[in-house]
C-alpha positions in Angstrom: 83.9 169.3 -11.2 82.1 171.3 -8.7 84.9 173.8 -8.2 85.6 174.3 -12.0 85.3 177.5 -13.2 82.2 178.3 -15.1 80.3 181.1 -16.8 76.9 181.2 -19.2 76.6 182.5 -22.0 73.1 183.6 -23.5 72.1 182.1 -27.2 69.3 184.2 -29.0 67.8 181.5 -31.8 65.1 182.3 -34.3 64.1 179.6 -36.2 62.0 179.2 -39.2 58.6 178.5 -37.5 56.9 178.3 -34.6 53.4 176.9 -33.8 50.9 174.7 -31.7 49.9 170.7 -33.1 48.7 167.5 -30.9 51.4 165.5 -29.5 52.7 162.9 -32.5 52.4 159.5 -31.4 56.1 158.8 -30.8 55.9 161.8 -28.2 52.8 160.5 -26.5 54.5 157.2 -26.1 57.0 158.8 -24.4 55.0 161.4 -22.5 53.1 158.1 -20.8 56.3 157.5 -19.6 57.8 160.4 -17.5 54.1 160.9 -16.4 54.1 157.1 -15.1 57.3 157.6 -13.3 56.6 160.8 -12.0 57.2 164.8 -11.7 60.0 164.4 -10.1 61.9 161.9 -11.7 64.4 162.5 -14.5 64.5 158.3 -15.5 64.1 160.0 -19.2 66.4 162.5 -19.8 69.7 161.4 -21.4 73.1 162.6 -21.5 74.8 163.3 -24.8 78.2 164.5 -25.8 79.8 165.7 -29.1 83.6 166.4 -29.6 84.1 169.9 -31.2 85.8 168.6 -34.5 89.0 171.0 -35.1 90.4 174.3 -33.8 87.1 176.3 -33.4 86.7 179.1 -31.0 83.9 179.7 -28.3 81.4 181.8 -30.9 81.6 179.0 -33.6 80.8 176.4 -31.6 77.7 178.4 -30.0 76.8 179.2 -32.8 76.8 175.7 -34.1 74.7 175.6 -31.0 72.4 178.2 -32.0 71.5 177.0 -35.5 71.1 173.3 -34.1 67.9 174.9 -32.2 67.0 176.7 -35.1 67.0 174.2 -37.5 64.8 171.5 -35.7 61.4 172.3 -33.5 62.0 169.2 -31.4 64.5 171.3 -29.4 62.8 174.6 -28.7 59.4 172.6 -27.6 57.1 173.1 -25.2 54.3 170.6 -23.9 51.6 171.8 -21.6 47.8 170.5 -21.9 45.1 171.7 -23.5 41.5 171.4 -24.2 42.5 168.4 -26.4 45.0 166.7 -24.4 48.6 167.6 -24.4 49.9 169.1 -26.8 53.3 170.3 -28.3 54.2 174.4 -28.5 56.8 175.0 -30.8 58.9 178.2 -30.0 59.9 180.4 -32.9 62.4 182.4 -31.4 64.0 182.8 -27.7 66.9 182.3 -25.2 68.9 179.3 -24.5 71.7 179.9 -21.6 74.7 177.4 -22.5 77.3 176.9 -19.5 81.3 177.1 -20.4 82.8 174.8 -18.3 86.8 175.4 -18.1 88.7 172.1 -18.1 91.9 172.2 -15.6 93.7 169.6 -17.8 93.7 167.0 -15.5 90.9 164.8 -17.5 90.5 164.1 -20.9 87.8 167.0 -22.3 85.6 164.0 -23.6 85.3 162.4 -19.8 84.5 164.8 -18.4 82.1 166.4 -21.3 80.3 163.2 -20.3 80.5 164.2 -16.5 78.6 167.4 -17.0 76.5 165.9 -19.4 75.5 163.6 -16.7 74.9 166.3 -14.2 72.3 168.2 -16.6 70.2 165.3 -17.3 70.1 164.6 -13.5 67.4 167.8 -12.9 63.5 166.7 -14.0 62.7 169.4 -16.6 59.4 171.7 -16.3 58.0 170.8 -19.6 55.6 173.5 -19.9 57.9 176.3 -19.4 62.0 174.9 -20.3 63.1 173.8 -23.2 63.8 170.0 -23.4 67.5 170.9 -24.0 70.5 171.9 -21.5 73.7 172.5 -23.0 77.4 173.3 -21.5 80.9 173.5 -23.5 83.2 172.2 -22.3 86.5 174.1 -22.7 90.4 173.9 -22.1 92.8 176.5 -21.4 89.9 178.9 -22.7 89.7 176.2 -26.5 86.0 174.4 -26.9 87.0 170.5 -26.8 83.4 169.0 -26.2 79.7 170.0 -25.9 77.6 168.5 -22.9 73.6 167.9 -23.5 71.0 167.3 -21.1 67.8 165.6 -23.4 64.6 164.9 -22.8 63.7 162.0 -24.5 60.8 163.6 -25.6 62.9 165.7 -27.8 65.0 162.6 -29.1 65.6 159.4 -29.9 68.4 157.5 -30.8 67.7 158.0 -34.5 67.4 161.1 -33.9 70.5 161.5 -31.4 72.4 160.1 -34.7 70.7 162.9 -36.8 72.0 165.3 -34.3 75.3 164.2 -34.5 75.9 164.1 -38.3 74.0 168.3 -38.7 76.8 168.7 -36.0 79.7 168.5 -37.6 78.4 170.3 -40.6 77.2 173.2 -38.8 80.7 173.1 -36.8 82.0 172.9 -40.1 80.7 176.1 -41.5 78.1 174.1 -43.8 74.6 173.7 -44.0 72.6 170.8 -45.1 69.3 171.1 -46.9 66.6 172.6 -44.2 64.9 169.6 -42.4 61.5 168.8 -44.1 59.9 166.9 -41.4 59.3 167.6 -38.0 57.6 167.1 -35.1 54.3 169.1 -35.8 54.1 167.6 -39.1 54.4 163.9 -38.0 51.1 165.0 -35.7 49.3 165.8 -38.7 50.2 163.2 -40.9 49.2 160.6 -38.3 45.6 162.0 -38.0 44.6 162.1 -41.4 44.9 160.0 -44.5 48.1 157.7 -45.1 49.2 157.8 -41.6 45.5 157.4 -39.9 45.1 154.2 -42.5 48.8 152.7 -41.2 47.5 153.2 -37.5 44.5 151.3 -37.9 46.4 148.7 -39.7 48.8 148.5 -36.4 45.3 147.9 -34.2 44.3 145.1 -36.5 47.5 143.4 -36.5 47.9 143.6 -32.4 44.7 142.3 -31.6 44.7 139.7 -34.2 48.3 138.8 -32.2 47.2 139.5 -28.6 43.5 137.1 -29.5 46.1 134.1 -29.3 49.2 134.8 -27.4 48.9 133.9 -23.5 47.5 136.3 -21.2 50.8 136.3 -19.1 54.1 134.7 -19.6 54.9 134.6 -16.2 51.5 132.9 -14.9 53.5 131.6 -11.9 53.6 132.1 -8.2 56.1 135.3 -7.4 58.5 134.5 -5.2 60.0 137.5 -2.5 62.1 139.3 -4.5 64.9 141.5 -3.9 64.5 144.6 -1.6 65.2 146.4 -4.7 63.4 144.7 -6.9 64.3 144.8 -10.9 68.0 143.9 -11.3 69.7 144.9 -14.6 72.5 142.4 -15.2 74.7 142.4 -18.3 76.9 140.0 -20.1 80.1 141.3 -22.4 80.6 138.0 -24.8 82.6 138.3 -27.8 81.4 134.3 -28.6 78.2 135.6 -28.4 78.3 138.3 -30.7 80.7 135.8 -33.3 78.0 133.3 -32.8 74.9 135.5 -33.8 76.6 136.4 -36.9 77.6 133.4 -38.3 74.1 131.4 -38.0 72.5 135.0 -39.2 74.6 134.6 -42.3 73.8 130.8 -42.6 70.2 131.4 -41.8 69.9 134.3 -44.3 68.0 136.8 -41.0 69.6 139.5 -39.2 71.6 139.1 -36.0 68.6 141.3 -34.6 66.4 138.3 -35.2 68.6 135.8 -34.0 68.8 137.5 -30.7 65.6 138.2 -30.6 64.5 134.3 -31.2 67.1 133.2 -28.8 65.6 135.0 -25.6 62.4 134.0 -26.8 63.5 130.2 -26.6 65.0 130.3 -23.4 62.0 132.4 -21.9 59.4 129.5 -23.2 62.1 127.0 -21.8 61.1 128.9 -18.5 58.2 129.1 -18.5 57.0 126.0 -20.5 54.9 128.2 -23.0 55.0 127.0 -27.1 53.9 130.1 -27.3 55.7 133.4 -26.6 54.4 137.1 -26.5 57.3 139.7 -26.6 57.5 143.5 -27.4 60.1 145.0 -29.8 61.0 148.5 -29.3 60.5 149.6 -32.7 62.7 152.6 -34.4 60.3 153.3 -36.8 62.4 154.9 -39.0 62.5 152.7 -42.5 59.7 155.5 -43.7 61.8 158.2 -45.8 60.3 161.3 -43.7 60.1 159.5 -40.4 64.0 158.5 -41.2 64.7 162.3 -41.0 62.9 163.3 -38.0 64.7 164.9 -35.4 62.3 163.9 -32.3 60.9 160.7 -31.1 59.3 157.7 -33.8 60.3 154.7 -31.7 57.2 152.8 -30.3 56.8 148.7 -29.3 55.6 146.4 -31.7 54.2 142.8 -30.7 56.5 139.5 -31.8 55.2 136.4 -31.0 56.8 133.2 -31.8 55.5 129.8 -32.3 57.9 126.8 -30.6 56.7 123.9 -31.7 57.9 120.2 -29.8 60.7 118.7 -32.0 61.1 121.9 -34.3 64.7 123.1 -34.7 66.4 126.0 -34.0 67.1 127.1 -37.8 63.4 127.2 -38.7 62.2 128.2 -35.8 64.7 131.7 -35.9 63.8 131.7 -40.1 60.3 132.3 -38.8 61.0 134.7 -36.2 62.3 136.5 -38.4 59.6 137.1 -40.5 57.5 137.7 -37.8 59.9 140.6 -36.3 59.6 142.1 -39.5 55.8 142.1 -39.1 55.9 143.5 -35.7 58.3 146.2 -36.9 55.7 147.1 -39.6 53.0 148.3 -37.0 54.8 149.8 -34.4 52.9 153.2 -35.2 50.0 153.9 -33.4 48.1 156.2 -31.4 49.7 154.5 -27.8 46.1 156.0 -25.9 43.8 154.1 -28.4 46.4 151.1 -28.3 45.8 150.7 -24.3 41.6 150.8 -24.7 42.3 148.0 -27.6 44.3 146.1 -25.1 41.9 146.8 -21.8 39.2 145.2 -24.1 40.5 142.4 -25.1 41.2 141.8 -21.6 38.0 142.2 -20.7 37.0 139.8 -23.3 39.7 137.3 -22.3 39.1 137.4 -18.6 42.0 139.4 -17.7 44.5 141.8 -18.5 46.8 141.0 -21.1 50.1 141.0 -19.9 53.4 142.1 -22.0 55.8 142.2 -20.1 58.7 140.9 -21.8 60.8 142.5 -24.0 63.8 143.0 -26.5 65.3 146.2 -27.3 68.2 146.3 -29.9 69.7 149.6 -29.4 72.8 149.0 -32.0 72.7 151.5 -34.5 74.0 149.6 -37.6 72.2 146.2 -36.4 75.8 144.5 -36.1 79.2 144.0 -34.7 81.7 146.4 -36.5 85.0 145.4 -34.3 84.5 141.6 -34.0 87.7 139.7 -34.0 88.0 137.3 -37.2 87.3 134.2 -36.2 86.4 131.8 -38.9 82.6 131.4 -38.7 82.9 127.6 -39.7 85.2 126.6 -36.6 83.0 125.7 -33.8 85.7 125.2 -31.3 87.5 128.5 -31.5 84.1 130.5 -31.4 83.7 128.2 -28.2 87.1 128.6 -26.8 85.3 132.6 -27.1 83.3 131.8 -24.0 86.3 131.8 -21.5 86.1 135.6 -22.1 82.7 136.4 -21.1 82.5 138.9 -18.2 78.9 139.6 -16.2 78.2 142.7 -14.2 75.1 144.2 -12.5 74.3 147.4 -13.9 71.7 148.8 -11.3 69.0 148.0 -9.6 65.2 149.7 -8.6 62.5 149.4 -6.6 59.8 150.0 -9.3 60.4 149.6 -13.7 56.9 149.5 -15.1 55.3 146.7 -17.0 58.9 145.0 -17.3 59.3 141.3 -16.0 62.3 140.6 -18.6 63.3 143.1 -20.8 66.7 142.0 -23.1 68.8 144.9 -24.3 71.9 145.0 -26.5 74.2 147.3 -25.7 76.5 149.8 -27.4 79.7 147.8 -27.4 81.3 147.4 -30.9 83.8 144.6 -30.4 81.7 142.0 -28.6 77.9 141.3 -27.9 76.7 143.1 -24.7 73.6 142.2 -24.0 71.4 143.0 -20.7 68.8 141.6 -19.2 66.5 144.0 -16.6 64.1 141.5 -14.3 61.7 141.6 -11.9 63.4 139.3 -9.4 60.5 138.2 -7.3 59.7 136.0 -11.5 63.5 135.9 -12.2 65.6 135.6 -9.5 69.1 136.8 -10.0 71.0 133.4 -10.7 68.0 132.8 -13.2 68.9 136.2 -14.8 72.6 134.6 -15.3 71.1 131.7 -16.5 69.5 133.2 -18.9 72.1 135.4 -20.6 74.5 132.6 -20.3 72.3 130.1 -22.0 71.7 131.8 -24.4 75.5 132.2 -25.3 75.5 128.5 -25.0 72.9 127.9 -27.3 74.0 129.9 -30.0 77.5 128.9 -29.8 76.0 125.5 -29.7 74.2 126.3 -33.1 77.4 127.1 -34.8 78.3 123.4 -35.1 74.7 122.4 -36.4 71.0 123.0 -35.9 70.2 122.4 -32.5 66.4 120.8 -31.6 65.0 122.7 -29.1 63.3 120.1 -27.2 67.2 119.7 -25.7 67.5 123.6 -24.7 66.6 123.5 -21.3 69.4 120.3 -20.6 72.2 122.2 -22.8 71.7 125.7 -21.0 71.2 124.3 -17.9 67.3 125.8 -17.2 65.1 124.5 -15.3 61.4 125.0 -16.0 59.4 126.9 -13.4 56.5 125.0 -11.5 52.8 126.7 -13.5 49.6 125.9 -12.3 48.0 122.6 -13.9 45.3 124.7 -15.8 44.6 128.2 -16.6 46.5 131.2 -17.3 46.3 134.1 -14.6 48.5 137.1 -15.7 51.4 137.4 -13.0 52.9 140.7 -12.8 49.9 141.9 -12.7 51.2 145.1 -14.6 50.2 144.1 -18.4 47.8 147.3 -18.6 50.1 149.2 -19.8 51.0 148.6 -23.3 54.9 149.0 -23.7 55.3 151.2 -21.0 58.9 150.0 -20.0 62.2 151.4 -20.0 64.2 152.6 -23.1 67.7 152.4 -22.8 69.4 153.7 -25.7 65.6 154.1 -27.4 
């Protein structure tokens, strides 16, 4: 790709507005992040790619380019710190230099679109003075076939990736939706005064009234050594899975979301041998009309926890995890700075920090399975001949993932359930990573042929409870000061 021929051309945008406003709270979430992991790390940025729809030539599809910064602030925003804290510095007009990249025909434009893509998220950006947006088109034999983005997730979301996408083709198209009505800057406001103040405070009442009872730590057990690398992201492709979830979501009238969610729950109190469980859900935020069209980041954690009673079942058990997902997801807007006092408080109170350092992160964007194969959901055995095609692979592995000891993630797949688990191996080693994933297949796949009690998990997944001290609950990790500060694949 290196020796590909390239040239830049310069855009010249204008948009509507320009102007200076606190960070919104999604951005601040976000900004804790990159700030945490460092200057000179670029853990945040994301690649992005977007086929160029038609025939269109070079100036259409920069220009499509051009009116994309125009239209939203998010991508012509600066953030640099002020007497107030940091804050974001919308650009009215300026210069964005887009890369041509020309294709030689030997690899499909999309591949490597994605390639380049790859390579501009790779370089840290210098908030204060570059945009949080790199662009390059990708071209063959001189024709645009793809455009190659390098985000900062403080620009985006996925929401707002999926935003993106559909202005995209309309601009590309020649056509203009209605200007966008709410950005950035005005998010800021609204969360500082009136309405949005009120629905922050209600998010502080609701996670201290949750954090007052949930255990300090999950993981309140001696570490073990841990790999050299530390925090192992392992993920399992299962199609049973995925058949599985929907089937007891449909008989148990709650989302596939929530039966996930409930399932990881289980087999982390199985674990650990707490009735109680503390999680965080990564929140999109986004069932608010204006927050549902903003082009910039909204998602934030809420707090689940779930009761697991001795001799309760698996249906009521998920019924009622549902409802208290739901709950979390309501107040998962906050001011994140005020959020971690609340938090270092109650610790203080409780004898400790609070640790929450487990996780679930759905990062499907319709909240289901589109490609599925039909399977009917009443035939237990052929969902469990499903199992036979279940792959596992490790994704990657670091030295350092902040306040994450198990963090479940779905994936993107469409035609089977690809779930992830990232863990701190030195509290989950890696066969109890496996262990995990795969029991939870079991269990769920077990649940299609009738309600399971949950006092027989840990003998039908195969989990065996961790050794916890008699009395007492010492936080383990010992990284539950920071309130959701963990990784956001897919966010």
């Amino acid at each position: 790709m290196e020796d590909l021929p390239r040239r830049a051309v310069v855009v010249e945008f204008a948009g509507a507005r320009g102007g200076v406003a606190p960070l919104s709270w999604g951005q601040a979430s976000i900004w804790r992040l990159t700030t945490w992991r460092g200057a000179d790390d670029p853990y945040f940025n994301m690649p992005w790619v977007l086929p160029v729809y038609g025939r269109r030539d070079l100036g259409a599809v920069v220009g499509a380019v051009r009116r994309l910064v125009e239209r939203h602030e998010t991508l012509r925003t600066n953030f640099r710190p002020g007497a107030g804290g940091m804050a974001q510095h919308v650009t009215r007009s300026g210069r964005l230099v887009v890369e041509v990249v020309e294709g030689d025909g030997g690899e499909r434009p999309m591949r490597l679109a994605r390639r380049v893509a790859e390579g501009l998220a790779a370089r840290v950006f210098d908030y204060a003075a570059e945009l949080p947006v790199r662009c390059a088109v990708v071209t063959v034999a001189g024709r645009p076939r793809a455009v190659a983005f390098g985000l900062s997730h403080l620009a985006a979301d996925g929401g707002a990736l999926d935003l993106l996408a559909a202005d995209w083709r309309d601009l590309l198209g020649g056509t203009e939706g209605a200007a966008p009505v709410w950005q950035p800057m005005d998010q800021a406001r609204f969360e500082r005064e009136g309405a949005g103040a009120a629905r922050g405070e209600r998010a502080f009442r609701h996670w201290r009234e949750v954090l007052e009872r949930v255990p300090r730590s999950m993981f309140d057990y001696a570490p073990g050594t841990g790999e050299e690398r530390r925090f192992v992201r392992v993920r399992m492709v299962s199609v049973a899975l995925g058949v599985a979830a929907e089937a007891v979501a449909a008989r148990w009238r709650v989302s596939s979301a929530s039966v996930l969610t409930v399932a990881s729950a289980v087999v982390l109190s199985v674990l650990t041998g707490h009735r109680r469980v503390a999680m965080q859900l990564i929140a999109a935020n986004r069932h608010d009309a204006r927050i549902g069209g903003l082009v910039g980041p909204a998602a934030q954690d809420g707090v689940f926890a779930l009761e697991v009673p001795v001799g309760a079942m698996l249906g009521e058990v998920t019924r009622a995890g549902h409802r208290q997902a739901l709950t979390a997801y309501r107040h998962a807007l906050y001011e994140p700075l005020g959020l971690m006092a609340m938090r270092e408080e109650l610790g203080r109170e409780r004898g400790g920090p609070i640790d929450l350092s487990a996780y679930f992160n759905d990062t499907r964007g319709g909240g289901d399975w589109p490609d599925l194969p039909a399977v009917e959901p009443g035939d237990p055995a052929a969902i469990a001949a499903l199992t036979a095609r279940t792959t596992f692979s490790v994704v990657g592995s670091w030295e350092h993932v902040d306040a994450t000891t198990a963090q479940f993630i779905t994936g993107q797949a469409r035609d089977a359930c690809e779930l992830h688990l990232l863990a701190d191996t030195a509290y989950l080693p890696r066969t109890t990573v496996y262990t995990l994933l795969r029991g939870m297949e079991t269990l769920l796949v077990r649940a299609v042929a009738g309600d399971v009690p949950l006092d027989t998990v840990a003998t039908l997944c195969g989990i065996t409870p961790v050794e916890r001290p008699p009395a007492g609950n010492v936080p383990g990790p010992g990284h539950g000061s920071r309130a959701g500060a963990g990784p956001r694949p897919g966010s």
